[in-house]
N, C-alpha and C positions, 0 to 999 in steps of 0.2 A: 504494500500500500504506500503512496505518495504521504508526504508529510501532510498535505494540506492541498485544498480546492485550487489555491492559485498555482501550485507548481504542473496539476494536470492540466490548466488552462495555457501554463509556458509549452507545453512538452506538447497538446493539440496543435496551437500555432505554428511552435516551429515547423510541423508536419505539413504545415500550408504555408510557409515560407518556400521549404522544400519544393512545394509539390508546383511552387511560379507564381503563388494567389498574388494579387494584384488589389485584391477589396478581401477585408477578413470582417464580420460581422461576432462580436461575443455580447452573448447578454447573459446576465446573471440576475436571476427574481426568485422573490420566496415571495408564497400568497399569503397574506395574513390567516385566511379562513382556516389553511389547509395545512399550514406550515411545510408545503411541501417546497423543497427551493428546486429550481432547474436553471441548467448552466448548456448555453448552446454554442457552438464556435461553427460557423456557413463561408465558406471560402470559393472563390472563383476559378483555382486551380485545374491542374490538369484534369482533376479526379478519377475514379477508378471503375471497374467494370465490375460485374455484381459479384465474378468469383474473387476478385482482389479486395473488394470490399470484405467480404467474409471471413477472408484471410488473413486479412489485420488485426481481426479482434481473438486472433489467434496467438495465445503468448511464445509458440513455440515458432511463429514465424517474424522475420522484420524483413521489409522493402531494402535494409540501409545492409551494405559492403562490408564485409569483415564483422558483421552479426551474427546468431544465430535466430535471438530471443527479441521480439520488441515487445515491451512490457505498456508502455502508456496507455496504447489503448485500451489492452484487458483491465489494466489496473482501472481505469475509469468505470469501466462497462462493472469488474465485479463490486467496482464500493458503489454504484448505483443499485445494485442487485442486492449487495447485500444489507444497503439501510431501507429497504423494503422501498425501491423506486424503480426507473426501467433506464434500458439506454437504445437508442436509435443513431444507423450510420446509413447514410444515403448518398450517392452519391455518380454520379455519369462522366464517362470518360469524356474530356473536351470541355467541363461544365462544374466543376467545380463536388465539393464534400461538405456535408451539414452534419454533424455529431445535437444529439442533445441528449444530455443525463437527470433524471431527477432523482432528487431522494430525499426523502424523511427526514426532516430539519430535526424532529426530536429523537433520530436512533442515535443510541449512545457510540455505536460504530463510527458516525460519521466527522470524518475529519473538519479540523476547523477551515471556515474559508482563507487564511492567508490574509497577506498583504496586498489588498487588491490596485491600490496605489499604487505603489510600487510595480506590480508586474504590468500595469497600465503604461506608466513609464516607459520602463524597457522596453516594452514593446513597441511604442510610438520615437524614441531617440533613437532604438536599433535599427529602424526599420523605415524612415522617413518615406520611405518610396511606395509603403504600402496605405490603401485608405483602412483606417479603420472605423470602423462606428461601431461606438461601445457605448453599453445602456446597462446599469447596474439599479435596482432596484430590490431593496432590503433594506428590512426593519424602517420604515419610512422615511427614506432617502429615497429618490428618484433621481440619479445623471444620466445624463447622454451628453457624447464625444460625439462629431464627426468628424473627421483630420482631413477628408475630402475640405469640408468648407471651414477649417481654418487655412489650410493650403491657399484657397481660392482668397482669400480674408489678407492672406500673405505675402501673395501677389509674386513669389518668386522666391521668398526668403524660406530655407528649407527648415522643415518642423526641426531638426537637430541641430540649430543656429543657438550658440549661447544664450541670447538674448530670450530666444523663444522657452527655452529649457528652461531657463530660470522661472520666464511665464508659468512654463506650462508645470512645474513644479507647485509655484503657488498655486495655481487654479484646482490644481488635484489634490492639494492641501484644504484647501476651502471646501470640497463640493463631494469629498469620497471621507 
């Protein structure tokens, strides 16, 4: 098991960095009523066919060179499974990969969310080239990023410009 929700959310990504995503969608919501939280990561990438689809949620298989094992996604799929939630992988070659996991915000299995700041961060300074829109909604906080339309707002100045980092440091300070 992953220490924590936000490093399974690093280790999805990076699989859609990998895979050429161009636009990565992560939302993360828990419903008040239900306490059920879900975590969805949608990417533009190459994506996969339904037997490769299948085959990644296999821990004894990885896409990556000089592997045997890739663990991320099983690990997701079983800590979804096991705090009594579900996990969904879909995904069309040419068209991109949608992951979403829910789970049981009250099983005691279930990892804490992490630093969700933080991995918001790294992923918007590492990755300037990619858009992201990120929507975090929990315990009632509502944010949405789009890096699409700060880009646009930027007019040329790249989201990983000192200037903007520091911005964009506070803003995630304020608003997560």
């Amino acid at each position: 098991m992953m220490e924590d929700l936000s490093s399974h959310i690093m280790d999805i990504v990076m699989n859609s960095v990998t895979a050429g995503a161009k636009h990565i969608a992560i939302t993360i919501a828990k419903d008040p009523q239900t306490a059920i939280m879900s975590l969805s990561v949608s990417d533009d990438g190459r994506g996969m066919d339904a037997e490769m689809a299948q085959k990644v949620q296999d821990p004894f298989f990885s896409t990556k060179t000089g592997r045997k094992v890739g663990l991320g996604i099983p690990l997701l799929k079983g800590t979804a499974e096991t705090t009594g939630g579900s996990f969904a992988l879909t995904s069309e070659k040419g068209a991109g990969t949608s992951i979403t996991a829910t789970f049981d915000s009250r099983h005691p299995d279930l990892p804490p969310l992490g630093n969700i700041r933080d991995t918001f961060f790294v992923l918007i300074v590492s990755h300037p080239e990619i858009d992201f829109d990120l929507r975090y909604a929990v315990d009632g906080k509502d944010f949405l990023l789009d890096t699409a339309e700060w880009r646009r707002e930027l007019d040329g100045v790249p989201l990983n410009h000192p200037e903007v980092i520091g911005f964009l440091s506070n803003y995630l300070d304020e608003h997560l």
